[in-house]
C-alpha positions as CSV (number, residue, x, y, z in Angstrom):
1,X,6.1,8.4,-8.3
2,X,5.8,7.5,-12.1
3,X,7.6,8.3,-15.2
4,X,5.3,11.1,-15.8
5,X,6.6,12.8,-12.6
6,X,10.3,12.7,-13.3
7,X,11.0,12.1,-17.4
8,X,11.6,16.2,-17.4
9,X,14.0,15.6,-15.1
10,X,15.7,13.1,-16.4
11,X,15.8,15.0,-20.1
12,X,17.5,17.8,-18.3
13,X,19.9,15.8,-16.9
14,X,20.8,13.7,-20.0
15,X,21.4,17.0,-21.3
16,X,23.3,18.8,-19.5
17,X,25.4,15.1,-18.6
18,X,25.6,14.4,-22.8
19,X,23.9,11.5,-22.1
20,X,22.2,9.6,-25.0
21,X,18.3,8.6,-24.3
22,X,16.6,6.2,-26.8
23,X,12.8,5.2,-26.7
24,X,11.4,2.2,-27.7
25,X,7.4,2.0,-27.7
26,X,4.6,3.8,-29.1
27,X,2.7,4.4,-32.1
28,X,3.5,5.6,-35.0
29,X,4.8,9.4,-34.8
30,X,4.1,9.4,-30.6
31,X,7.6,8.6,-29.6
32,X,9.2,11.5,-32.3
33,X,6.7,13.9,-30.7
34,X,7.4,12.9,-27.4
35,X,10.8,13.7,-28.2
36,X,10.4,17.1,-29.3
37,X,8.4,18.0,-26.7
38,X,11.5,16.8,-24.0
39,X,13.8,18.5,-26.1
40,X,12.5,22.1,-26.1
41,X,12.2,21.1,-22.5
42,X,15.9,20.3,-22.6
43,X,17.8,21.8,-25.1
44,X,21.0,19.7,-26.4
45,X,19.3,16.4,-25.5
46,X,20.1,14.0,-27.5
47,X,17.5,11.6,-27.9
48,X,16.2,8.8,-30.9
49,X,13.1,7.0,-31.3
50,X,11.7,3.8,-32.3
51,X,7.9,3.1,-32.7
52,X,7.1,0.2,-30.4
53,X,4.7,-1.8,-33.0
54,X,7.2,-4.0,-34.7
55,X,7.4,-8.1,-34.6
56,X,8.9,-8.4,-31.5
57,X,10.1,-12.1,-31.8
58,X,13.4,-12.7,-31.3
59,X,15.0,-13.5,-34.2
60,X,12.5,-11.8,-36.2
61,X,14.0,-9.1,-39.3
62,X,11.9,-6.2,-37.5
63,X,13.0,-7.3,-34.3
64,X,16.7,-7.3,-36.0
65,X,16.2,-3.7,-36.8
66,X,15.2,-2.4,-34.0
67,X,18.7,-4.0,-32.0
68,X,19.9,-2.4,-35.1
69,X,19.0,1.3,-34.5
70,X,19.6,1.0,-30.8
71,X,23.0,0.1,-31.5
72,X,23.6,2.4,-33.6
73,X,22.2,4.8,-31.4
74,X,24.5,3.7,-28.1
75,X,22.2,5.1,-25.4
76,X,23.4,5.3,-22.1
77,X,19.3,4.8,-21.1
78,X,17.0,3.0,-23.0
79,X,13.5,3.3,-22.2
80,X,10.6,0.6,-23.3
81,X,7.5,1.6,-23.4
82,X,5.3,-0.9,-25.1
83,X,2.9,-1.6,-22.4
84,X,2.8,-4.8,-19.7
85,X,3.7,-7.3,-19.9
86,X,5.5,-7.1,-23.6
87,X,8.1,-4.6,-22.6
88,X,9.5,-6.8,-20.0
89,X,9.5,-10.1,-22.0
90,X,10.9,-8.1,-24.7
91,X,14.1,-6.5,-22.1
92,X,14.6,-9.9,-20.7
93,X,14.7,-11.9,-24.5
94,X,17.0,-9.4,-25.8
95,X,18.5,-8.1,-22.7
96,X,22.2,-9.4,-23.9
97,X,22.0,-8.0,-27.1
98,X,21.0,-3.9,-25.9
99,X,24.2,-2.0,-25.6
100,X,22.4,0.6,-23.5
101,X,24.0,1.3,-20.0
102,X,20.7,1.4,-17.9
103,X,17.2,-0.3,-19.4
104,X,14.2,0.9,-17.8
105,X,10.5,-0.1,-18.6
106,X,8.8,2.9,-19.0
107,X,5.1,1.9,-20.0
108,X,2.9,4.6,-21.7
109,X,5.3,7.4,-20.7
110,X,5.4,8.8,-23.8
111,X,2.2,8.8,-24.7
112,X,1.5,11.3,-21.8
113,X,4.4,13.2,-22.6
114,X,3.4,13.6,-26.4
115,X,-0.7,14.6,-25.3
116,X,-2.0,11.4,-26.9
117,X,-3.0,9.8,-23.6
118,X,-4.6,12.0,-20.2
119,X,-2.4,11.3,-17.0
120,X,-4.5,9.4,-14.9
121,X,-5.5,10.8,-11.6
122,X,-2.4,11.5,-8.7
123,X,-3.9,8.9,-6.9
124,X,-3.6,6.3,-9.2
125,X,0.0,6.6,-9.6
126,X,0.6,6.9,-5.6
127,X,-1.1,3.3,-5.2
128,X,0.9,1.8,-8.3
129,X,-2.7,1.7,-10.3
130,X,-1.9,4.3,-13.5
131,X,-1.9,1.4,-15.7
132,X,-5.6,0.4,-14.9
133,X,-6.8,3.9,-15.4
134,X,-5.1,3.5,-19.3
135,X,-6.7,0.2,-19.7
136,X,-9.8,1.2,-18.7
137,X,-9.3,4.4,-21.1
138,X,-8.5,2.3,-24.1
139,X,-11.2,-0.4,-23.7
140,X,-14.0,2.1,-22.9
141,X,-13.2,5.6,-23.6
142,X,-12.7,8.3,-21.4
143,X,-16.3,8.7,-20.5
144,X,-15.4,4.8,-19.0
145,X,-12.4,5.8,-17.7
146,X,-14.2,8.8,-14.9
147,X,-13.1,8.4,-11.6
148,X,-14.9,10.1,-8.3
149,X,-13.1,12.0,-6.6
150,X,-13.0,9.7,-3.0
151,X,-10.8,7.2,-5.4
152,X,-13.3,5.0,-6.7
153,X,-14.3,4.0,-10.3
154,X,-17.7,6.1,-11.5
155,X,-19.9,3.7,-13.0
156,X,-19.9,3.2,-16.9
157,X,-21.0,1.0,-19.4
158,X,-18.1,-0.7,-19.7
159,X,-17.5,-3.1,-17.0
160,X,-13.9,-4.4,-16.0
C-alpha cells in the first residue's frame, strides 16, 4: 500500500479530527495543487505547502525558512516528499528542530495527487517498486517507462 492508496483518507480524517497537514516537496505550484485537489476532497482541511526545491543544507537561509513556515504552520503531520534519499537525510538533519507531531516520508505523493506524474502500475506498489517506475519515467519518458502486463519492463531505448 502507498501514499497514493490512503492520502484521501488521511485528508478526511485530518479534517474532520482538525488536524493540521503540511507538505514539504515538489515543484513549484505541485504541492498548492495537490492541496486543493485534497481539500475539495475534504472540506475544512487545513493544510500548507512548501515547494521541496530549496538549499536543503542545514544551516542554510532557505533551509531556515522552510523550519520557519513549518513552525509557523504547527502540523500535527508533516509529510516530505522530495524523493530518496533527500527526504530522509533532510528528516533525520533537522528532525529536532520540526515541531510536527508525526513526520512521514511521503516521496512523489503529491505529484500523483496534483496529475503531474501517472501512478505507476498496482503491481509496482504491492512489491515496494513505485519508485523505479518514476525513475524510469523521468529519465526516459513515459514511452520508456511501459510495462507488460505479466510485470516486466517493455523494452525501450532507454536502458536502466
Amino acid at each position: 500500500m502507498t501514499y497514493v492508496d490512503w492520502i484521501g483518507e488521511l485528508a478526511q480524517r485530518a479534517a474532520a479530527s482538525g488536524w493540521r497537514l503540511f507538505y514539504l516537496g515538489g515543484r513549484d505550484g505541485v504541492a498548492a495543487e495537490a492541496a486543493e485537489r485534497l481539500r475539495r476532497r475534504a472540506p475544512g482541511l487545513r493544510i500548507a505547502t512548501h515547494p521541496g526545491y530549496f538549499d536543503a543544507r542545514a544551516g542554510s537561509s532557505e533551509n531556515r525558512a522552510v523550519l520557519q513556515a513549518i513552525r509557523e504552520n504547527s502540523p500535527d503531520v508533516l509529510l516530505v516528499g522530495m524523493g530518496m534519499p533527500r527526504q530522509e537525510r533532510w528528516i533525520v538533519e533537522n528532525l529536532d528542530r520540526l515541531e510536527a507531531r508525526v513526520v512521514l516520508n511521503a516521496g512523489a505523493c503529491f505529484d500523483y495527487v496534483a496529475g503531474v506524474a501517472r501512478t505507476p502500475p498496482r503491481w509496482a506498489g504491492r512489491l515496494g517498486l513505485e519508485w523505479l517506475f518514476g525513475w524510469r519515467a523521468s529519465r526516459c519518458g513515459w514511452a520508456g517507462a511501459t510495462w507488460s502486463s505479466r510485470g516486466s519492463c517493455c523494452a525501450s531505448s532507454c536502458a536502466i
